[in-house]
C-alpha positions as CSV (number, residue, x, y, z in Angstrom):
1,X,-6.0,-56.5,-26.6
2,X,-3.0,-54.9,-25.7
3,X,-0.3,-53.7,-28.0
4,X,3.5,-53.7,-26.3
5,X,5.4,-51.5,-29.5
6,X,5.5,-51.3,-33.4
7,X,8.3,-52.6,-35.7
8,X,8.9,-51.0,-39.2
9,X,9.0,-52.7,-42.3
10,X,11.9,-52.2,-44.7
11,X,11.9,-53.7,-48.3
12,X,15.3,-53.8,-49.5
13,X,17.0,-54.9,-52.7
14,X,20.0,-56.2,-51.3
15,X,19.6,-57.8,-47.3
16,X,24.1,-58.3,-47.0
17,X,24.1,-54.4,-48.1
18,X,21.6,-53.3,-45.9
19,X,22.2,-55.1,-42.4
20,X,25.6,-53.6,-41.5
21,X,23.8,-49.6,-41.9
22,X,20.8,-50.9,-39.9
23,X,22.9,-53.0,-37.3
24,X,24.9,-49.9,-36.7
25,X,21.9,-47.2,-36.5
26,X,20.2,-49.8,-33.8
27,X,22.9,-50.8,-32.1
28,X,22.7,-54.4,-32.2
29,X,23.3,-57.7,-34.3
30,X,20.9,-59.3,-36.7
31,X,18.8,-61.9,-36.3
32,X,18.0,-63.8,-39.3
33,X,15.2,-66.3,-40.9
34,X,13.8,-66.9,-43.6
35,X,9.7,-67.7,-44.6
36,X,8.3,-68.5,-47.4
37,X,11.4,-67.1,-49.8
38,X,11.9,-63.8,-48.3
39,X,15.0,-63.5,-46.6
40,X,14.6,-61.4,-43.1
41,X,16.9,-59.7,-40.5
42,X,15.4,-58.4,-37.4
43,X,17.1,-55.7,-36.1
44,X,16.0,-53.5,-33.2
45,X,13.0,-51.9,-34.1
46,X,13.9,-52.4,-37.9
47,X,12.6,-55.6,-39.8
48,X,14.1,-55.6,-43.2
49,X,12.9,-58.1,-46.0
50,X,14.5,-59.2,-49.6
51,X,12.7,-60.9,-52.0
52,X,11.3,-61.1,-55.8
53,X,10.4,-57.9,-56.6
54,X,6.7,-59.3,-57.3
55,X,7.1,-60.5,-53.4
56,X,8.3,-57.6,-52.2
57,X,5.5,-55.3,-54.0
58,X,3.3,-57.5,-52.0
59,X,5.2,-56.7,-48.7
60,X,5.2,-52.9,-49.1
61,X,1.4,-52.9,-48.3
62,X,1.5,-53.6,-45.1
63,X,2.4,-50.3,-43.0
64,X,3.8,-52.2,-39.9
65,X,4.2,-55.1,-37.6
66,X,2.1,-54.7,-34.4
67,X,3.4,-56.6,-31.3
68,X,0.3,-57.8,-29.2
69,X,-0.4,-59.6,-26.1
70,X,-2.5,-62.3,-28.0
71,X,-3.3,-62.5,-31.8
72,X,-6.6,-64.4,-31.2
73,X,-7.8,-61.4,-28.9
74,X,-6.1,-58.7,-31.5
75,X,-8.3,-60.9,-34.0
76,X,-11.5,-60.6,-32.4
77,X,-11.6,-57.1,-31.3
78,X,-10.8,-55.9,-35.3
79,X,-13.2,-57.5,-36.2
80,X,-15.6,-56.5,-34.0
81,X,-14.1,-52.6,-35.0
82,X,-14.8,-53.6,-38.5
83,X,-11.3,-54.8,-40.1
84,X,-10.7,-57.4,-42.2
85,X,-8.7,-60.1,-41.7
86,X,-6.8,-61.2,-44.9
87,X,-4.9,-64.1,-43.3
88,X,-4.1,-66.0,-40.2
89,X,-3.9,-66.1,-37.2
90,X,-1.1,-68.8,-38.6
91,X,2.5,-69.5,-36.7
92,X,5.7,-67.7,-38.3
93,X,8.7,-67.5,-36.7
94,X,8.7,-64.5,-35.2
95,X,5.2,-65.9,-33.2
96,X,1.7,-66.2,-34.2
97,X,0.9,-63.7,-36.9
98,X,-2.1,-62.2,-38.6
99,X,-2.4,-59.5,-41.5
100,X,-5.5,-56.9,-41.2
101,X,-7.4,-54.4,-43.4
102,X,-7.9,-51.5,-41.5
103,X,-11.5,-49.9,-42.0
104,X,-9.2,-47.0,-43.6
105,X,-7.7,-49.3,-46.3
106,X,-4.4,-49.6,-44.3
107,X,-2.6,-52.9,-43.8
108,X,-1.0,-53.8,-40.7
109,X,1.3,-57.3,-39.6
110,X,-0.1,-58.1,-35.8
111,X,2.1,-60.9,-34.1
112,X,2.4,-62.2,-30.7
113,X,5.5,-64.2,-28.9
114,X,3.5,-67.3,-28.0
115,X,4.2,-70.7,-29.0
């Protein structure tokens, strides 16, 4: 398993307000989806979400978005260290994603690029 870099998670009220501070501070343009009603922009190493605030107590939980080579890999060596997978490995637009109780109670987003 091999993790290539880290994106942080920012919950935000308002997404329209938000993306001009971050797409200045990062020094690059927004890229925007959407998934399962929360509104995303991708920007640099920032990922910022908008949703219900219901949805987006549920988002605060996880700590970060892990980039790895290979979710399936990233899936079977936490296990083997003892985490729990709460969900996937399942496609998103960003790549294949999977979200994982560390053995320390933290929450963490891994995702890889392949199709």
């Amino acid at each position: 398993m091999e993790i290539l870099g880290a994106t942080l998670r920012v919950c935000v009220d308002d997404l329209e307000t938000a993306i001009p501070f971050y797409e200045r501070l990062a020094g690059g343009r927004a890229q925007r989806f959407e998934r399962g009603g929360v509104q995303v922009a991708a920007i640099g190493c920032f990922l910022l979400m908008s949703a219900s605030p219901a949805e987006l107590e549920v988002l605060r939980k996880v700590a970060a978005t892990i980039a790895v080579t290979d979710v399936e890999e990233t899936h079977k060596v936490l296990t083997e260290l003892g985490a729990h997978i709460v969900a996937g490995p399942i496609a998103s637009p960003a790549g294949r994603n999977l979200i994982a109780l560390h053995p320390d109670g933290s929450v963490y987003e891994y995702v890889d690029r392949q199709a």
